[in-house]
N, CA, C and O atoms as a GROMACS GRO file, in nm:
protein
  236
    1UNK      N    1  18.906   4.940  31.290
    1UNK     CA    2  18.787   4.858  31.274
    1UNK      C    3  18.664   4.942  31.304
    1UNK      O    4  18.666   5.037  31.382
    2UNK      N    5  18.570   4.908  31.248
    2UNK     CA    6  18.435   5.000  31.246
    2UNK      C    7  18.367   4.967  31.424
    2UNK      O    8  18.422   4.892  31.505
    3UNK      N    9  18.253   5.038  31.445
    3UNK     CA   10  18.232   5.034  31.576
    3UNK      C   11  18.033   5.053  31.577
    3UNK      O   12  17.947   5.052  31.664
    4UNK      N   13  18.035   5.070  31.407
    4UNK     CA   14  17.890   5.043  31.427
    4UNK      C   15  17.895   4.925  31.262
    4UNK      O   16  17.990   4.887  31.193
    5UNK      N   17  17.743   4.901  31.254
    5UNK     CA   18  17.721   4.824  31.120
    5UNK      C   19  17.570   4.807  31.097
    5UNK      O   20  17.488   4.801  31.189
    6UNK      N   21  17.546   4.802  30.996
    6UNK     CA   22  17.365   4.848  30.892
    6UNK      C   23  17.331   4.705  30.865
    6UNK      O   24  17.411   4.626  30.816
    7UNK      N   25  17.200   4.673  30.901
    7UNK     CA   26  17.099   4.570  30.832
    7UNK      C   27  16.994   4.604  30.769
    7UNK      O   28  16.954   4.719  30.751
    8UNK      N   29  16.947   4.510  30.734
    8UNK     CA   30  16.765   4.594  30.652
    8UNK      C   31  16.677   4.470  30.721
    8UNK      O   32  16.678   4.348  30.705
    9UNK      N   33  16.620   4.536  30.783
    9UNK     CA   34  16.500   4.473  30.870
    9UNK      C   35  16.380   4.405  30.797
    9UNK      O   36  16.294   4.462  30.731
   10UNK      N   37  16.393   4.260  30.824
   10UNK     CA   38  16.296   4.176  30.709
   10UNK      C   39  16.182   4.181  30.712
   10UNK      O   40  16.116   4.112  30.634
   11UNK      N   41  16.111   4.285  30.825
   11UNK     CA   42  16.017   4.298  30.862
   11UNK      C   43  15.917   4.405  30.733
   11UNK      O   44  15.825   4.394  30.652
   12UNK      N   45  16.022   4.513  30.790
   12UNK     CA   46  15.966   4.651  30.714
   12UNK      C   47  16.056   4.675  30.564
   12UNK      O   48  16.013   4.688  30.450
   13UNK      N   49  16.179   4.674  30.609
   13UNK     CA   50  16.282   4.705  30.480
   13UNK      C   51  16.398   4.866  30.528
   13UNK      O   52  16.500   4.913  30.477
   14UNK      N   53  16.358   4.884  30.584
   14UNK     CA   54  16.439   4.993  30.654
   14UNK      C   55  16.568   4.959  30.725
   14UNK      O   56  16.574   4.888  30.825
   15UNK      N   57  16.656   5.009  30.673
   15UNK     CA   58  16.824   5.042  30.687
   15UNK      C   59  16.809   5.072  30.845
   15UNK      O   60  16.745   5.168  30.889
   16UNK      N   61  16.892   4.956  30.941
   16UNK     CA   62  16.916   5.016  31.065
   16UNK      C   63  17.053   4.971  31.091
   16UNK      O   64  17.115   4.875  31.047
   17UNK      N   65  17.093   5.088  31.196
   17UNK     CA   66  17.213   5.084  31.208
   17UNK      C   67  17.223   5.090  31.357
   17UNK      O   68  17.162   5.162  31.436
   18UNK      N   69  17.333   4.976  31.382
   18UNK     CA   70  17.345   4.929  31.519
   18UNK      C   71  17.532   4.908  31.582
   18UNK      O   72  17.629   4.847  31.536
   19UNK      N   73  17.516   4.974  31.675
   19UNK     CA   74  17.679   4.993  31.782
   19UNK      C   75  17.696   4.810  31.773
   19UNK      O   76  17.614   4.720  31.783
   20UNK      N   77  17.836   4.812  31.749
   20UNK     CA   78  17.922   4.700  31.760
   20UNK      C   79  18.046   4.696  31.889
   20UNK      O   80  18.132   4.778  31.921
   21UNK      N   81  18.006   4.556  31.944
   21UNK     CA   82  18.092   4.585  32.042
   21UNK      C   83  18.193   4.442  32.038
   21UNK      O   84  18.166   4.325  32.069
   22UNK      N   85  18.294   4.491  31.998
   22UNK     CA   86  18.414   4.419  31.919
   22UNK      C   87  18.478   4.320  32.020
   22UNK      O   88  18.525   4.212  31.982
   23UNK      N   89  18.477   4.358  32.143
   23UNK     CA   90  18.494   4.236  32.219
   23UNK      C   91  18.428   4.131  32.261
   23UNK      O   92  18.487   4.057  32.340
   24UNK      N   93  18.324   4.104  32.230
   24UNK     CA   94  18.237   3.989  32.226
   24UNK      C   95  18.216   3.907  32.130
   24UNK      O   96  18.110   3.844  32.125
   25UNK      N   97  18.329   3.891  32.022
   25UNK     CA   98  18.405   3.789  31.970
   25UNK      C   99  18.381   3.824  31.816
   25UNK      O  100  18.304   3.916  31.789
   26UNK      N  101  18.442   3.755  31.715
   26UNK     CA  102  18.423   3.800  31.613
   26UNK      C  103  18.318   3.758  31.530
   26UNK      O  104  18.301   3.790  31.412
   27UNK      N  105  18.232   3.667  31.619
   27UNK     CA  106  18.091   3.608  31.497
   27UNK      C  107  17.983   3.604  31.653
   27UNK      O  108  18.001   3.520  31.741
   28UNK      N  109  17.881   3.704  31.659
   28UNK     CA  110  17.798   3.763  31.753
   28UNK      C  111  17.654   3.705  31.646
   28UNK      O  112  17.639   3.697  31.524
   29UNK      N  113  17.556   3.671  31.777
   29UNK     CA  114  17.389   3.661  31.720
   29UNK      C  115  17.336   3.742  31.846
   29UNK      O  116  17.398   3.740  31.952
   30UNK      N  117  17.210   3.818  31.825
   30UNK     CA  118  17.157   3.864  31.932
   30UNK      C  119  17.010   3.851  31.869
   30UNK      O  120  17.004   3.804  31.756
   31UNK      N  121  16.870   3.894  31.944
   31UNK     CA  122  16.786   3.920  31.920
   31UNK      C  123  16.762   4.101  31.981
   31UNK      O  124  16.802   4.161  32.081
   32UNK      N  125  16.675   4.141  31.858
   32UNK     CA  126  16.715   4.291  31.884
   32UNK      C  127  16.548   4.347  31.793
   32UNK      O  128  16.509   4.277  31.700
   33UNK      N  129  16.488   4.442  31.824
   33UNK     CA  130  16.348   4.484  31.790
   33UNK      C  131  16.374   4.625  31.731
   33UNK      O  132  16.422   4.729  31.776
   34UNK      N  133  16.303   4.566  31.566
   34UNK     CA  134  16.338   4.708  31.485
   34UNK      C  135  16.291   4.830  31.516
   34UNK      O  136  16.168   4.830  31.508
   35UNK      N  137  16.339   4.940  31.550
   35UNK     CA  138  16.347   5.056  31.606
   35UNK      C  139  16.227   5.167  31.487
   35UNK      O  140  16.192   5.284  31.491
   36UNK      N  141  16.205   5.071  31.409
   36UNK     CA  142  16.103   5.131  31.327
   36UNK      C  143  15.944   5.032  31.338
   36UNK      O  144  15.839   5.075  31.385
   37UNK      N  145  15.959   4.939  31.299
   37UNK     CA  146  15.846   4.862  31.317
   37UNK      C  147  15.826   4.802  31.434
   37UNK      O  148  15.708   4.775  31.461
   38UNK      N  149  15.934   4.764  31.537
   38UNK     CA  150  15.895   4.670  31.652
   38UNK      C  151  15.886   4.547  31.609
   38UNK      O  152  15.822   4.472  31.682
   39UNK      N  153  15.929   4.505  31.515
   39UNK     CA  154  15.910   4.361  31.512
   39UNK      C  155  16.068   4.274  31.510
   39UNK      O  156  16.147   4.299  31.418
   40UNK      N  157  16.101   4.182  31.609
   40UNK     CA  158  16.217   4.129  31.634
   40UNK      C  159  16.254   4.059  31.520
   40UNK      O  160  16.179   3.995  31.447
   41UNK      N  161  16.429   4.080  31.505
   41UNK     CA  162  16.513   4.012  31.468
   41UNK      C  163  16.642   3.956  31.521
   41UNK      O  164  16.709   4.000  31.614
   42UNK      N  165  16.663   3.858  31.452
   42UNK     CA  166  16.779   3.785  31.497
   42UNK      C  167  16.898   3.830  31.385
   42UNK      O  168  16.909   3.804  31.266
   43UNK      N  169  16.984   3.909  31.477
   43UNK     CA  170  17.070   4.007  31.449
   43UNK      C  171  17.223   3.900  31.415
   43UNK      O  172  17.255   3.825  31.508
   44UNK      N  173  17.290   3.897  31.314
   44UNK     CA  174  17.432   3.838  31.333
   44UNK      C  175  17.520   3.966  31.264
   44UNK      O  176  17.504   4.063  31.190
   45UNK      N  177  17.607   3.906  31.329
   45UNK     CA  178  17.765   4.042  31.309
   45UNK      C  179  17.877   3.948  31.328
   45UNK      O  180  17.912   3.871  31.417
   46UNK      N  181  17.917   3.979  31.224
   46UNK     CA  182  18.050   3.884  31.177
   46UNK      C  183  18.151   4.004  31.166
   46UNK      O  184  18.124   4.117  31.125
   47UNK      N  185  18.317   3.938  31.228
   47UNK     CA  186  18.429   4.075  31.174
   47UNK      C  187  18.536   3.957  31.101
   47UNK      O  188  18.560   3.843  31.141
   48UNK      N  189  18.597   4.039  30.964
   48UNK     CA  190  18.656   3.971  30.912
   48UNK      C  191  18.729   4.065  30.875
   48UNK      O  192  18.672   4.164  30.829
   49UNK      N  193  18.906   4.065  30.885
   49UNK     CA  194  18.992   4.160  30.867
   49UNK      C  195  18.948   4.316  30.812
   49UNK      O  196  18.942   4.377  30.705
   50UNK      N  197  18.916   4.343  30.984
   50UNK     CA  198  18.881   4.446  31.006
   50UNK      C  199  18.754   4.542  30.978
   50UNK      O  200  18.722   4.653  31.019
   51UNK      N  201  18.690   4.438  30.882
   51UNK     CA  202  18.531   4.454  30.828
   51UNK      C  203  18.444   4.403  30.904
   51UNK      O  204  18.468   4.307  30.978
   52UNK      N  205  18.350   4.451  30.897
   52UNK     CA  206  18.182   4.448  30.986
   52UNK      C  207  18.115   4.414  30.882
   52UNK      O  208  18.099   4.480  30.779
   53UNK      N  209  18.068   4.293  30.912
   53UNK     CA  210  17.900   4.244  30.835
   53UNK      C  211  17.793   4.212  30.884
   53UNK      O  212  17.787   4.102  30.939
   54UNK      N  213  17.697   4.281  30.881
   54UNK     CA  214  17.556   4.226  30.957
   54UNK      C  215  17.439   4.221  30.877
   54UNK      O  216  17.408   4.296  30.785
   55UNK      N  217  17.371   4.116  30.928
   55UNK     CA  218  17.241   4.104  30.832
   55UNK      C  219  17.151   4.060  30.963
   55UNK      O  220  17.202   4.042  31.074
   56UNK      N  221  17.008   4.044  30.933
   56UNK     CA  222  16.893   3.986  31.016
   56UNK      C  223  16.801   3.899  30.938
   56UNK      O  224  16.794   3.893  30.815
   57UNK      N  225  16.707   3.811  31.057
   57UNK     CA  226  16.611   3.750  30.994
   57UNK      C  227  16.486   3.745  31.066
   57UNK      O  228  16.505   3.705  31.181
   58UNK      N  229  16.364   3.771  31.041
   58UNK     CA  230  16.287   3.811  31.173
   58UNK      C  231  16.307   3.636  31.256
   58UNK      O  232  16.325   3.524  31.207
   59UNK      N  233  16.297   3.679  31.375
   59UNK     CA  234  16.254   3.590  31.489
   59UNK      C  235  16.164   3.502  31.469
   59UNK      O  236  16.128   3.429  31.561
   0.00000   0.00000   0.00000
């Protein structure tokens, strides 16, 4: 299973890529501040046989 996973920040549009931490269940939300613009999103990460999906939406 993967151990990181990519969103595009609705803010700016820039590809970020963020560490997954697989024991904190298989459908995760966080709030998390794009490392390019600074402007927060609400981060989800879903695992589904053995795949990583993440997307955002700003805050």
């Amino acid at each position: 299973m993967q151990d990181e996973a990519s969103y595009v920040c609705d803010a700016c549009g820039e590809e970020i890529v963020v560490p997954v931490d697989l024991s904190q269940g298989s459908s995760q939300e966080y709030v998390e501040d794009c490392p390019v613009c600074c402007v927060p999103n609400v981060i989800r990460v879903e695992f589904d046989d053995g795949r990583v999906t993440a997307w955002a939406r700003r805050e």
